[in-house]
C-alpha positions in Angstrom: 139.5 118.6 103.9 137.8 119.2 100.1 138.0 115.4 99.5 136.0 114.8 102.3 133.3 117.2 102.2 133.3 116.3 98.0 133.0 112.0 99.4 130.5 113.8 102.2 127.9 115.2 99.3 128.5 112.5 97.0 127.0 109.7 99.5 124.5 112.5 99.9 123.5 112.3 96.3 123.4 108.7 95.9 121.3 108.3 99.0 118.8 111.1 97.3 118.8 109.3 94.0 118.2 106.3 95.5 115.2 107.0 97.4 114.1 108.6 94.2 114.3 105.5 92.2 112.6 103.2 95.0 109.2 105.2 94.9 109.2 105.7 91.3 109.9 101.6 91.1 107.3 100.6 93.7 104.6 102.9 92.2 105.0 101.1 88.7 107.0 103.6 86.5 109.3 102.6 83.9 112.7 101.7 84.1 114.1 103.4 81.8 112.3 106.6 82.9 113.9 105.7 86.5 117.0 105.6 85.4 116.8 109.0 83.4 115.8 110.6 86.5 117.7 109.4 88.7 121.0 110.4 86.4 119.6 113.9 86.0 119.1 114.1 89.5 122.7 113.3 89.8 123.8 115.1 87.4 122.2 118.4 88.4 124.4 118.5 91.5 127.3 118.5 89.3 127.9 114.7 89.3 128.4 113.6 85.2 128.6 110.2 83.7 127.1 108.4 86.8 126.1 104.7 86.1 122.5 103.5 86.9 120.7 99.9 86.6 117.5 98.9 87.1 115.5 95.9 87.0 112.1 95.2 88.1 113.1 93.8 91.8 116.6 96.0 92.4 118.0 99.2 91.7 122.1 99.6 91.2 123.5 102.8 91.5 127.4 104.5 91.0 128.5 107.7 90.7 132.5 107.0 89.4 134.8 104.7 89.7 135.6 106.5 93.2 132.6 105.5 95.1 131.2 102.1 96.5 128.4 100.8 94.1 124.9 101.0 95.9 122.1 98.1 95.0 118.7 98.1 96.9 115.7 95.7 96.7 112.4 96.0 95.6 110.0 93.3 97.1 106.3 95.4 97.0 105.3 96.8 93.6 102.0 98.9 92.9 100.2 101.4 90.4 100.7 105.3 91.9 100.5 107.6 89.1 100.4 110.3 91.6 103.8 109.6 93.2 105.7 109.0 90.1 104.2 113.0 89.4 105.3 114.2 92.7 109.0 113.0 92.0 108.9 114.4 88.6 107.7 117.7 89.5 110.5 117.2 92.4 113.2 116.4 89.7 111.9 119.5 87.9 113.0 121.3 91.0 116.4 120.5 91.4 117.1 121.1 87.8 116.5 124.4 88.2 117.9 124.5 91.4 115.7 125.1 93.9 116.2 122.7 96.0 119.4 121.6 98.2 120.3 118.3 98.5 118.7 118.1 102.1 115.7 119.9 101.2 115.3 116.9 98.1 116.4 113.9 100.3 113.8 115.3 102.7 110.9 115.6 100.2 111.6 112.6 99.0 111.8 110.7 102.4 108.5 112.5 103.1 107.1 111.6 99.5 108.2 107.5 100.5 106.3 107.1 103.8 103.3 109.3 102.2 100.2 106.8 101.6 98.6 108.4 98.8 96.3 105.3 97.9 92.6 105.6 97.8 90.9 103.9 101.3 89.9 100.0 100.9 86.2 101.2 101.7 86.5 103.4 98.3 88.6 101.1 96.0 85.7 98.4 96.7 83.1 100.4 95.7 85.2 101.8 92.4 86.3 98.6 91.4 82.5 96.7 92.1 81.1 100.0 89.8 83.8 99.7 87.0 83.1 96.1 86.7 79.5 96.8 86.0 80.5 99.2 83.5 82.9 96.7 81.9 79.7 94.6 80.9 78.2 97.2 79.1 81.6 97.3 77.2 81.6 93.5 76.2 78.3 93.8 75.0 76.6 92.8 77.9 72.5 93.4 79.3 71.2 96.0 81.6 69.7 92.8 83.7 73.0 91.6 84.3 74.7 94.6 85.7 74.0 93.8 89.3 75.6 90.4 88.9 79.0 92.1 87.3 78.9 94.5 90.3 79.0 91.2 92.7 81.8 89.3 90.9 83.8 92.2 90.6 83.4 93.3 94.7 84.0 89.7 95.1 86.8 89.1 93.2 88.7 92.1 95.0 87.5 91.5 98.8 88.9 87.5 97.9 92.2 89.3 96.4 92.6 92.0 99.2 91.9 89.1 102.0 94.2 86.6 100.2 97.2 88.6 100.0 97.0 89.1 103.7 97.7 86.1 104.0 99.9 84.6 101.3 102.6 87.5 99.9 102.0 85.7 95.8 100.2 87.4 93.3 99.2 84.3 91.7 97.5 82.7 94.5 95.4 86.0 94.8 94.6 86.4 91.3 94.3 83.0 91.3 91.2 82.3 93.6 90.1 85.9 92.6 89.4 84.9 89.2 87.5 81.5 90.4 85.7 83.5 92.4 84.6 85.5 89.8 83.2 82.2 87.1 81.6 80.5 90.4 79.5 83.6 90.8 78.8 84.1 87.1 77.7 80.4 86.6 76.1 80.3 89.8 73.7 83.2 89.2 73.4 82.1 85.1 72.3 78.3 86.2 69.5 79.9 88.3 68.1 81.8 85.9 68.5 85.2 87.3 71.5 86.5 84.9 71.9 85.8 81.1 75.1 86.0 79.9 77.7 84.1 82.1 80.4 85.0 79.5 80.0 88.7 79.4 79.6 88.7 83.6 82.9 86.7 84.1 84.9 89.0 81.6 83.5 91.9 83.2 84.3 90.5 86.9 88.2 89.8 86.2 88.7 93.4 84.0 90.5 94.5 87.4 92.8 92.3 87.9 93.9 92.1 84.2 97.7 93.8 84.2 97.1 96.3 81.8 99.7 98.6 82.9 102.4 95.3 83.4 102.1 94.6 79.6 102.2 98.4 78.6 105.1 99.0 80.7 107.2 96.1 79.3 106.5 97.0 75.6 107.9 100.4 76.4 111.1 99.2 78.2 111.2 97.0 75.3 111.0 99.8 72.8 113.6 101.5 75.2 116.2 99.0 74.9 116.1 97.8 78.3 115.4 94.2 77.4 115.7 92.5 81.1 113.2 94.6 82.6 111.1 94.4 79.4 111.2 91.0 79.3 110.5 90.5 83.6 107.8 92.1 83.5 106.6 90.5 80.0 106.7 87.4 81.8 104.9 88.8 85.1 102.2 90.1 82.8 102.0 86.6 81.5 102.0 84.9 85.0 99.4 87.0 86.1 96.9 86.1 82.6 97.9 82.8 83.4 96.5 83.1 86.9 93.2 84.7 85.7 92.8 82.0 82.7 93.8 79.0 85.2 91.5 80.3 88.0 88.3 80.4 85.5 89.0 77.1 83.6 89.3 75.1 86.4 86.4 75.9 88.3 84.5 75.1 84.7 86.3 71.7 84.5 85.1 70.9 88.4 81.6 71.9 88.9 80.4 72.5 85.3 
């Protein structure tokens, strides 16, 4: 009867860890920070020398040689700082045990189906601001800052509407970033911005992967070469997009 109830809690734990690692992969944290927690998680329920592996699109999970190897698939990736805290300060929890393994698997379950992310109405406005910002950075004119504000809300309502649509990235960013130079050479040719140069960097700041390429040269610096090196290459894909977008709108109509 103790074997079962011991087989009993360990399927508990890996279903907790599990859940633990999916929100902390889909809101952009690093792998090797994923697997740390998850192994502390197991580990503060008694469970030692547990095996964890984890890539940018799947998360494998053992506890011993005893139990059935668990892998799960990651298909939807985003930025949520604020998750990634929440399961921290979660972790922090059971390691001081205050929490039983339902009272985590339920906090956790409730932390996954949580939408935490700003409104559309808000992220609009935020990103069509930042972008006129983002001139002022690049050494751009007060005169322009209107036009930066238009490529940039352009840019995202194209991105947000595409990826309705079409599941890719690089189709999004893609378009996105041609609609960014046909606005910035459109309002330049008319005479009513200065700089196009300044006005199309400012426009495609947001969808530049900053935290892609700081993520992978810290899994990198981690050791954990394949996850370093994935989302290298996604980083890459997605300047690729932006760059591709821009020239060839130039080469058409310009």
């Amino acid at each position: 009867m103790s074997e079962s109830i011991t087989i009993i809690d360990e399927d508990k734990v890996i279903d907790l860890v599990l859940v633990a690692g999916r929100i902390l992969l889909e809101s952009g944290a690093e792998t090797y920070r994923i697997e740390d927690t998850m192994n502390r998680m197991a580990a503060s329920y008694g469970l030692k020398d547990t095996y964890s592996f984890v890539t940018s699109t799947a998360i494998i999970f053992s506890l011993n040689n005893r139990t059935n190897t668990r892998l799960i698939r990651i298909r939807e990736r985003t930025t949520d700082l604020e998750k990634i805290a929440l399961v921290n300060n979660i972790s922090r929890k059971i390691a001081a045990h205050k929490l039983t393994i339902d009272e985590a698997k339920s906090e956790l379950v409730h932390l996954h189906h949580m939408s935490l992310q700003f409104t559309t109405v808000l992220k609009f406005f935020a990103v069509a601001i930042a972008c006129g910002f983002f001139l002022f950075m690049f050494g751009g004119v007060a005169h322009d800052f209107i036009y930066a504000v238009i490529a940039g809300a352009g840019a995202f309502l194209t991105f947000e509407w595409i990826q309705k649509f079409i599941q890719i990235k690089f189709f999004s960013e893609f378009i996105s970033a041609a609609v960014v130079i046909l606005i910035a050479a459109t309002v330049t040719h008319l005479g009513w911005a200065y700089n196009q140069n300044t006005i199309t960097i400012a426009g495609v700041m947001p969808l530049v992967p900053g935290i892609l390429i700081t993520n992978a040269i810290r899994d990198l610096m981690a050791g954990e070469l394949i996850a370093g090196m994935s989302r290298g290459v996604e980083a890459a894909l997605t300047s690729f997009a932006i760059g591709a977008g821009v020239a060839i709108v130039l080469l058409i109509f310009y």
